[in-house]
C-alpha positions in Angstrom: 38.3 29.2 -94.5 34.9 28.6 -96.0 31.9 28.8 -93.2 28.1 27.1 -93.7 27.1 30.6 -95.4 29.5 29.9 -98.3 28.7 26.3 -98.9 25.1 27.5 -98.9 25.9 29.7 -102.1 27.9 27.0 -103.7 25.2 24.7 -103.5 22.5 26.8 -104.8 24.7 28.0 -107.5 25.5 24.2 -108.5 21.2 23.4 -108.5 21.3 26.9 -110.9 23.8 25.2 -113.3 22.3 22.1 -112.8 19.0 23.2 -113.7 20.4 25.8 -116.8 21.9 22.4 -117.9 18.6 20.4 -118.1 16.6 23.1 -119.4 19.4 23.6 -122.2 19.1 19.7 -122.8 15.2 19.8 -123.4 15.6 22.5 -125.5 18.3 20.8 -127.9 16.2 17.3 -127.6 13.3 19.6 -128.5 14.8 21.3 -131.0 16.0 17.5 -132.2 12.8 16.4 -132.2 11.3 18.9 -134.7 13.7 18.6 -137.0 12.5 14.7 -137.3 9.0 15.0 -136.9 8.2 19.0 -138.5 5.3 20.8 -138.1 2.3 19.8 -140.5 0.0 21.9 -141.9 -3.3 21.4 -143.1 -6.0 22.5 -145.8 -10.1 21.5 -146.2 -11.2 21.5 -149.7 -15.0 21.2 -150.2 -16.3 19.7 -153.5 -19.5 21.0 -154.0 -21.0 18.9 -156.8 -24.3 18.2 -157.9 -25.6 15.5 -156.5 -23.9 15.9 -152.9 -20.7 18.0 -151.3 -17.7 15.9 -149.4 -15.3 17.6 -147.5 -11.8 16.6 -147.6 -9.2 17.6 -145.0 -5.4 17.1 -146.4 -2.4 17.3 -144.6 1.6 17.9 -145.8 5.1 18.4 -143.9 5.2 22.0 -143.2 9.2 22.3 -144.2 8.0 22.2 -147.4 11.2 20.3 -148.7 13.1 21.4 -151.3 11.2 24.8 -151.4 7.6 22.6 -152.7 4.8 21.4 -150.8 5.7 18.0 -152.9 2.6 16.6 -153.4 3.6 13.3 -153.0 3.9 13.9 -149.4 0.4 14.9 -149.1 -2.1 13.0 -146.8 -5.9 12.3 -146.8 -6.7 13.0 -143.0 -10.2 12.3 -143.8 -13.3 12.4 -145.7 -16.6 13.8 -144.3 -19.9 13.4 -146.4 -21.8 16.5 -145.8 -25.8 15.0 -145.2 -28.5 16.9 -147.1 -28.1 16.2 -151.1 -25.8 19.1 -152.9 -25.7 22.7 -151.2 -28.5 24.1 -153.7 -30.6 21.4 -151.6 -30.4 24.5 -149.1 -33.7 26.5 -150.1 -33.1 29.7 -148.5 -29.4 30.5 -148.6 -28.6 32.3 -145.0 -25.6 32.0 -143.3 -27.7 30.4 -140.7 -28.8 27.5 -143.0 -25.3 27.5 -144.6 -24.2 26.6 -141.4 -26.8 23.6 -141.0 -26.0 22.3 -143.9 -22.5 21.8 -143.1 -22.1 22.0 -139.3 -22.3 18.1 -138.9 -19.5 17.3 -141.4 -17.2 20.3 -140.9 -17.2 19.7 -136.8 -16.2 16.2 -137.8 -12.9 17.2 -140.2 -12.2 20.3 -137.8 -11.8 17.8 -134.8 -8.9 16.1 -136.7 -6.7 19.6 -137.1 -4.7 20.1 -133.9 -5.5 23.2 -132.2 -2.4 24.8 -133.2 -2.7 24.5 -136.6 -5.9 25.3 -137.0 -5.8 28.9 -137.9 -3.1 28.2 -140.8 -5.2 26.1 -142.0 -6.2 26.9 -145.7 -10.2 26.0 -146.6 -11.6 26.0 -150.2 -14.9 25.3 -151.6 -15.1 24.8 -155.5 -18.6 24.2 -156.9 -19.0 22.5 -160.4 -21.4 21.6 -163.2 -24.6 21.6 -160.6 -23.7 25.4 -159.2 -22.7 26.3 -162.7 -26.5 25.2 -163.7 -28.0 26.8 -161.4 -26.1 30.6 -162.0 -27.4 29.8 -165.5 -30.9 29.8 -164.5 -30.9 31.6 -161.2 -27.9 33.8 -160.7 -29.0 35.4 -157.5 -29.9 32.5 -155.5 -25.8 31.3 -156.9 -24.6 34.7 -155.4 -26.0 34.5 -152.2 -25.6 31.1 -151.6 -21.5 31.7 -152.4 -21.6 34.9 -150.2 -23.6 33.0 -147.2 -21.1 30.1 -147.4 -18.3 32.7 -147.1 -19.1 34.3 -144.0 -20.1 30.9 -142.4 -16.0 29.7 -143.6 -15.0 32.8 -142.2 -16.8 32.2 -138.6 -14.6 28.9 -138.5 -11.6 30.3 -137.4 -9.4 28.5 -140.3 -7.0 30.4 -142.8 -9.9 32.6 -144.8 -8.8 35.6 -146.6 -9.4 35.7 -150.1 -13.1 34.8 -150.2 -13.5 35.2 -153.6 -10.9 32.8 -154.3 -11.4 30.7 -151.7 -15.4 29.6 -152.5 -16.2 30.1 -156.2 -17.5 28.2 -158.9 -15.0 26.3 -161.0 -15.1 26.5 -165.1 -15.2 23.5 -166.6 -12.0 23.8 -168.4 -10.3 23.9 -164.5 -12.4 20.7 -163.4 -10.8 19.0 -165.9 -7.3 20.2 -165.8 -7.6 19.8 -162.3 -7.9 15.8 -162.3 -5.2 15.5 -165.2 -2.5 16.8 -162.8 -4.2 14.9 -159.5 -4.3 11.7 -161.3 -1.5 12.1 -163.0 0.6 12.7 -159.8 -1.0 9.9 -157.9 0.7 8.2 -160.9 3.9 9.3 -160.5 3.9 10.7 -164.3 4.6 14.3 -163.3 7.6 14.8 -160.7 9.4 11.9 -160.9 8.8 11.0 -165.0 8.5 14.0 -166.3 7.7 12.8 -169.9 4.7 14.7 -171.1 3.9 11.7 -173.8 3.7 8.9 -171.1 1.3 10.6 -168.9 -2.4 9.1 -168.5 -5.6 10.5 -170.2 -8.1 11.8 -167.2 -11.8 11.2 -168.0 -13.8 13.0 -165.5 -17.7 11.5 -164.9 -20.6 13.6 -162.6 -23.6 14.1 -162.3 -24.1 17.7 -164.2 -21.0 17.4 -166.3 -18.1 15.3 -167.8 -14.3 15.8 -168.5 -11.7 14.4 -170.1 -8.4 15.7 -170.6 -5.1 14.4 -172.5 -1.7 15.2 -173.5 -2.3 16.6 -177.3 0.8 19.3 -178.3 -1.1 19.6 -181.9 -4.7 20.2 -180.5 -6.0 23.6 -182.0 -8.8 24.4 -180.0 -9.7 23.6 -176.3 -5.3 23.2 -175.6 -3.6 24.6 -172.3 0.1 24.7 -171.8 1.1 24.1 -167.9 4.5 24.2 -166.5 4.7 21.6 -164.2 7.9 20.8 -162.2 9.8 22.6 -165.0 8.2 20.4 -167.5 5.6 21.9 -170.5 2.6 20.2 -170.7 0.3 21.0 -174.0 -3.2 19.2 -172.7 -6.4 19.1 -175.0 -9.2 19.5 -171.9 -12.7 20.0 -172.4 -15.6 19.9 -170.3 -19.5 18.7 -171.5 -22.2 20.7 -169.5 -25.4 18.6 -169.2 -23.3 15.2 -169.9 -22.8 13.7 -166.6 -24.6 10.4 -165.7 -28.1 12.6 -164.1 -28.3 15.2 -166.9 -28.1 13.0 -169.3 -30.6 10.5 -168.3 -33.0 13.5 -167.8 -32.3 14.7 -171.3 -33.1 11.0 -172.3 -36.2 10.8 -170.5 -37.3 14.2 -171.6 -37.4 12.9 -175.4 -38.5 9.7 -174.2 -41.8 12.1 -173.0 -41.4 14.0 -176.2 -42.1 11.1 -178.1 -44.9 9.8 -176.5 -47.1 12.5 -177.2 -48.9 13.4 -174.2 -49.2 9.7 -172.7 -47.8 9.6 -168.9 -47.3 5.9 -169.6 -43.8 5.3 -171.7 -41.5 2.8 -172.1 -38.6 3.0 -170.8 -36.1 0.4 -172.8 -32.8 0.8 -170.3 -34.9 0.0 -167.1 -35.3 -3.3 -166.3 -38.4 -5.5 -167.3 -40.3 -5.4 -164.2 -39.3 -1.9 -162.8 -41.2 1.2 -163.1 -40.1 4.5 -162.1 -42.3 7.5 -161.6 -41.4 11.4 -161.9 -43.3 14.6 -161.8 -42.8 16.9 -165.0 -41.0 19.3 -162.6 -38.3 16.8 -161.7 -37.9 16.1 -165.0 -37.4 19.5 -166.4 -35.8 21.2 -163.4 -32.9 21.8 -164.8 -31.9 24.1 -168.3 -30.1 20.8 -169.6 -33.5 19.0 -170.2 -35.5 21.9 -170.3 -34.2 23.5 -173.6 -34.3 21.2 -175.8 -38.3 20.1 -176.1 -40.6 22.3 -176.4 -43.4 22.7 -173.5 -46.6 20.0 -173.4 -49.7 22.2 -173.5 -51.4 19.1 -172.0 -49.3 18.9 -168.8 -48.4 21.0 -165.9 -45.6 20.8 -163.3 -47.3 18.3 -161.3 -48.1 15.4 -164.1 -46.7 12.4 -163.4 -44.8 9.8 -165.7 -44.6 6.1 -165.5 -41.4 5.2 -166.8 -42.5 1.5 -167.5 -39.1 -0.7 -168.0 -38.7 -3.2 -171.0 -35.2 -4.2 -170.9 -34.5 -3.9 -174.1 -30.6 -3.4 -175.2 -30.4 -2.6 -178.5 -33.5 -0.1 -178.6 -31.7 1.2 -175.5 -28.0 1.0 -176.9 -29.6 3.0 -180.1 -31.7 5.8 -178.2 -28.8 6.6 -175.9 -26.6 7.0 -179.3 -28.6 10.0 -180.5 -27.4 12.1 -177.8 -24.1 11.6 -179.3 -24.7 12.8 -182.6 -21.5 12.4 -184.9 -22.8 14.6 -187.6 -22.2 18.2 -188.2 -18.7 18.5 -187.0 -17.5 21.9 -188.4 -13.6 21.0 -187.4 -10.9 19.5 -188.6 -12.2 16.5 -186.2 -14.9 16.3 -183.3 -16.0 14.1 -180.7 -20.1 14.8 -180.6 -22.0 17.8 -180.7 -19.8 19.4 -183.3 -16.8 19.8 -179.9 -13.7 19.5 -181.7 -11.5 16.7 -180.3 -8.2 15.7 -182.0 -9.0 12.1 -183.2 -8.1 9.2 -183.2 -6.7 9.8 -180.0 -2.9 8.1 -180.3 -2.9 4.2 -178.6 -0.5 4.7 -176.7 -2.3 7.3 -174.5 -3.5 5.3 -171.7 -6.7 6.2 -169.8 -7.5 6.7 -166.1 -11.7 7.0 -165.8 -12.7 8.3 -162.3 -15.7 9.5 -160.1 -18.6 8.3 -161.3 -16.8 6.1 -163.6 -15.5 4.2 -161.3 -19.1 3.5 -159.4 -20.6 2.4 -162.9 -17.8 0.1 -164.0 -17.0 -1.4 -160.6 -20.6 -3.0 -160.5 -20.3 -4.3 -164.1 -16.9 -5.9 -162.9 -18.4 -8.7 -161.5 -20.3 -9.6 -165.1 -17.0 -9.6 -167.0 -15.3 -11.7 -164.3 -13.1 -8.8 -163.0 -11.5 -8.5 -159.3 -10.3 -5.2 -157.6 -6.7 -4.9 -157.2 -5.4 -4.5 -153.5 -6.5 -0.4 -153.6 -9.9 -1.5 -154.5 -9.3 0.0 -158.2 -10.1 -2.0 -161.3 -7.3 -2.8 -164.4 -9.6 -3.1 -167.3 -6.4 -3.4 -169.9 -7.1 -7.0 -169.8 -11.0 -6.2 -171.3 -12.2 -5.5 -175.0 -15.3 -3.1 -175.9 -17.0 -6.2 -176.6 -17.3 -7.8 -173.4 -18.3 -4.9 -171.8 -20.8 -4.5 -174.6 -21.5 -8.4 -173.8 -22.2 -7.3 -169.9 -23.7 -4.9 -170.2 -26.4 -6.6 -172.9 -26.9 -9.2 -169.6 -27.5 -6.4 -167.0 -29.9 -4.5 -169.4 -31.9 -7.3 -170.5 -32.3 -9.6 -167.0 -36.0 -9.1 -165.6 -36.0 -6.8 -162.8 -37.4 -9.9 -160.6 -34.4 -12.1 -160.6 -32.2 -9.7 -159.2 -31.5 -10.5 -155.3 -31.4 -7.6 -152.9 -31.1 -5.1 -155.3 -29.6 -1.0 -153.9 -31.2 2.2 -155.0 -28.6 2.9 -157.5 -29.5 -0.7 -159.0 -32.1 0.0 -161.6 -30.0 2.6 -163.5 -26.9 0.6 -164.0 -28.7 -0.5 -167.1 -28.4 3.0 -168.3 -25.4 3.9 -166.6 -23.1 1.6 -168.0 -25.1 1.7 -171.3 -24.3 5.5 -171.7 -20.7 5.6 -170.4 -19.7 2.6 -172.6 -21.7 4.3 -175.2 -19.6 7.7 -174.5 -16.2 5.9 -174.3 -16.1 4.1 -177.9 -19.0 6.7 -179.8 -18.7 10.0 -178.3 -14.5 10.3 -177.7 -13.5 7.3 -179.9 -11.6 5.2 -178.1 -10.3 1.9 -178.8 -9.2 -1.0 -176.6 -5.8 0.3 -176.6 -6.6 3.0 -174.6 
């Protein structure tokens, strides 16, 4: 006969099963629950350009289905504009100022990684046409800046063991190559098409340097072969140091100044009548782009200051922007400008994405050629000719500076702006409205 003691030990061994049971069942629910929802992981890519830095925190399905991190199945957490002007705005380049200059913006895309993740988490910094400037003219200032930034990345706690790799600056050639596959994913054209002849041209616009990058299997020179998703890509890519939007307009200042023949007073045809814009002959030629190409002005020392007096005037400007395209020379079978071979004509059915500062130039001439954004904010300019764009931009560059309403800072060089990248679109690569 059972007595109290033995019910005792029956009921504490039912509460024992009882409780294995539950603890079995949150462990298959669990379990159940990852599979749905896996782990994520996370990387923070810094682009270090030259007029600012942004850092970029991405996120993917750690699973990695299929064997791939799929990029399709990436995610922009966020975006996180790093105050300050581009990292060679940091004079002295200590890890303590390194970590000033990014402290504010790296906090803010660190507090979006979940604590768990955060030391998988992969960072990168790539610097482009501005750092590759700047190791041309001052390579120990580049070196300690890179080595300052890598022991402030490796303080952070993230995923940081190949430094080398892991904060460098870029080659041109990878910029480029770079954005063809981005865009060209974003586009579907690369996993799921898989037809290297139907994938978009990538032009590339900054402030030091521009890209552009298409599928060409016959290009001789300047022609890398990628195997992408088991696919062979043959991609003509080049890079022009010194012919982003800033470079360039320095380079056309500079032989604006050369020109004038000692006279701080010059006009300027791509500013607007009405507008004046000063710089010292420092800021002018602080940079090897402008620099080496006219000779020194006895008369003038770093701290002269020109008055670039606007006029307004599109043709003198259409034809003075020209000249830094020069089409003569070409020592190849073909060239773009500059004697850089480029297979030409480019084939119409290659279709062209423009991006980065592209985008900023052409999305405020949108509204003079009676063009809307899409529901992504991007514009479709398939629908537009050379000539209305030549038409709108004629309007920009010749309307006085006094009847524009409310005008931003980046206002008086849309002139310019638009004026050089049309210029560079139809001139320099020689495209047609097919493309």
């Amino acid at each position: 006969m059972l007595g109290p003691v033995h019910f005792k030990f029956i009921f504490l061994i039912s509460i024992l099963i009882f409780m294995v049971s539950i603890t079995g069942l949150i462990i298959l629910i669990t379990i159940w629950h990852m599979k749905l929802t896996p782990f994520k992981d996370y990387a923070l890519v810094v682009d270090a350009g030259s007029t600012h830095s942004k850092i970029f925190l991405y996120t993917w399905p750690a699973d990695k289905s299929d064997g791939l991190g799929l990029t399709s199945r990436i995610t922009q957490v966020k975006a996180c504009d790093v105050d300050g002007g581009p990292i060679t705005s940091i004079e002295d380049p200590t890890v303590t100022n390194t970590q000033q200059y990014f402290q504010s913006a790296m906090s803010d895309c660190i507090s979006k990684i979940p604590l768990t993740r955060k030391s998988r988490t992969f960072i990168f910094l790539g610097g482009t046409a501005g750092l590759r400037l700047f190791e041309m003219q001052n390579p120990i200032y580049t070196n300690n800046l890179l080595n300052s930034t890598r022991t402030y990345f490796n303080s952070l706690g993230v995923h940081f063991t190949v430094p080398e790799y892991q904060v460098r600056i870029i080659s041109g050639s990878e910029e480029g190559l770079s954005g063809w596959i981005s865009t060209n994913i974003l586009m579907d054209e690369l996993l799921k098409n898989n037809k290297p002849l139907e994938t978009y041209g990538v032009s590339d616009m900054g402030g030091a340097s521009t890209q552009i990058s298409f599928v060409s299997p016959n290009a001789i020179n300047d022609r890398f072969n990628m195997n992408l998703f088991n696919t062979e890509y043959d991609i003509y890519s080049h890079s022009y140091l010194c012919y982003g939007t800033e470079q360039l307009r320095l380079i056309y200042l500079g032989q604006l100044v050369n020109n004038a023949n000692g006279s701080l007073l010059i006009n300027e045809p791509c500013l607007q009548n009405g507008y004046v814009q000063n710089l010292t002959y420092d800021k002018l030629f602080s940079t090897p782009c402008a620099r080496d190409q006219y000779a020194p002005l006895p008369s003038l020392n770093k701290s002269s200051i020109f008055s670039f007096i606007g006029s307004g005037d599109f043709s003198l400007c259409s034809d003075t922007v020209k000249e830094h395209l020069n089409k003569t020379g070409c020592t190849s079978t073909t060239c773009s400008f500059d004697n850089v071979y480029q297979p030409v004509p480019i084939p119409t059915s290659t279709k062209f994405i423009a991006i980065s500062a592209w985008y900023t130039t052409f999305s405020s001439l949108a509204p003079n050629i009676s063009l809307s954004p899409n529901k992504d904010g991007n514009y479709d300019f398939n629908s537009v000719n050379f000539s209305q764009i030549k038409t709108a931009i004629s309007s920009i560059c010749n309307q006085p500076w006094s009847d524009i309403p409310e005008p931003n800072k980046y206002r008086p060089f849309l002139c310019f702006n638009s004026m050089y990248h049309w210029t560079l679109l139809e001139h320099g690569f020689s495209m047609r409205d097919e493309n």
